[in-house]
C-alpha positions, 0 to 999 in steps of 0.5 A: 500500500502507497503512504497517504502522504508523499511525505511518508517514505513507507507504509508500515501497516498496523491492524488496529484501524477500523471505519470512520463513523461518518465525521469528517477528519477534521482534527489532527492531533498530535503525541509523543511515544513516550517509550524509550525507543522508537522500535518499542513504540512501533511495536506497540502501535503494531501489535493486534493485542495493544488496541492502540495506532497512529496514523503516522510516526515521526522518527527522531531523524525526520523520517515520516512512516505511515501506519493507518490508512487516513480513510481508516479509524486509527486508535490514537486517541482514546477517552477524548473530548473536543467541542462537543465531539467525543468520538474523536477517532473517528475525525482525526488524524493521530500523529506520533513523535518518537520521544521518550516524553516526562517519564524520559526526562523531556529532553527537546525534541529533535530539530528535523523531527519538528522540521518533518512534524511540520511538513507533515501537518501542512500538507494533511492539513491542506488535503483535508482543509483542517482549520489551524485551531483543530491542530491539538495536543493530547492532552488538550482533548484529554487533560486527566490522562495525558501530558503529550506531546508536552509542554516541551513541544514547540508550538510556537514553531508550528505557527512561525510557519503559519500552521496552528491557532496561537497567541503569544502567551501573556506575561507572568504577573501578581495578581489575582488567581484561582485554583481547585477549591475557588467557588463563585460566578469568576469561576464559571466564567472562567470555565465557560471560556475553556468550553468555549475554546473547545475543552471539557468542562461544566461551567459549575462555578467550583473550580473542580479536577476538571477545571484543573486539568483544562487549566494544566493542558491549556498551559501546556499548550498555550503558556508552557512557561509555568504549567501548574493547573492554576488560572492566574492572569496569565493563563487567562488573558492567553485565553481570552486572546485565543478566543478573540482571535478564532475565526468569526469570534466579535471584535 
């Protein structure tokens, strides 16, 4: 079988794939192996009995392996959540960088890995036409469970090149914060702006695990200097730029 992609320099078939349920791929989201070698995570995403694959692997040397069909319903994503949508293996495209992840120290991510990550986001994301802000981490569409690709990754190079929604992160301050415990109508309103932005969570009022972990994923993603599930005004002034910056979103 020919990679999707002409990226891709091999199609390395794994069987654990299934059909699409009717969603358009609309997403890409991105991971890491978290998994000391490359050859121990290929294996995995390979074995039948592992029920987990990517659509692609990035190794550390840039070299782009396809092991899912995009027509096909990889298994990458898991338990997930993002705006409204909850199966979204079935409207995604899963990318996963060889890297051992925060179990493996966080080291940085090779320079021609991100140089392939990028290409390789371009051209999925010009054939299907995915909008910038469905570019997603992990652990935005699943903060309780996972911390990949990290708050390491280097988004800010994904939108030097014009891929990915982005605003840069508003500077670290004194100031008023909320965190898990908080109650009142600034932590609902704070909760509608992360659902609003596409994350999981109920705009109850008391800033719960839930809030917490949006809060976490949203830093890692968006604010990675400091990651630490707390809304100070950083974090939420980065919010509010996202969301004014979304396509459609009032001036």
């Amino acid at each position: 079988m020919s990679p999707d992609s002409p990226l891709a320099g091999k199609f390395h078939p794994s069987p654990n794939h299934g059909a699409r349920l009717g969603s358009p791929t609309d997403i890409i989201v991105l991971h890491y192996t978290g998994m000391p070698t490359g050859e121990a995570a290929l294996e995995l995403l390979c074995a039948p009995d592992s029920q987990v694959s990517c659509h692609y692997v990035i190794w550390e040397d840039g070299r782009i392996w396809q092991l899912v069909p995009e027509s096909r319903r990889a298994w990458h994503a898991g338990k997930s959540f993002w705006a409204g949508e909850k199966d979204l293996n079935s409207r995604s495209i899963g990318i996963e960088l060889v890297h051992p992840g925060h179990r493996g120290g966080s080291p940085p991510y090779a320079q021609a890995q991100i140089a392939a990550t990028i290409a390789l986001v371009r051209d999925i994301s010009d054939r299907l036409k995915i909008r910038p802000e469905r570019i997603l981490a992990h652990s935005d569409i699943a903060p309780a469970r996972k911390r990949d690709p990290g708050e390491f990754f280097p988004w800010d190079r994904l939108n030097a090149a014009g891929l990915g929604h982005w605003a840069a992160a508003a500077p670290i301050r004194p100031g008023p914060a909320y965190e898990q415990g908080a109650m009142g109508p600034p932590v609902a309103a704070l909760q509608s702006l992360l659902a609003a932005y596409g994350y999981e969570v109920a705009p109850s009022g008391a800033y719960d695990e839930a809030t917490r972990d949006a809060i976490a994923a949203f830093q890692r993603h968006f604010r990675p200097e400091k990651v630490d599930g707390i809304a100070d005004l950083s974090t939420v002034e980065t919010l509010r730029n996202l969301l004014q910056s979304l396509p459609g979103a009032a001036a």
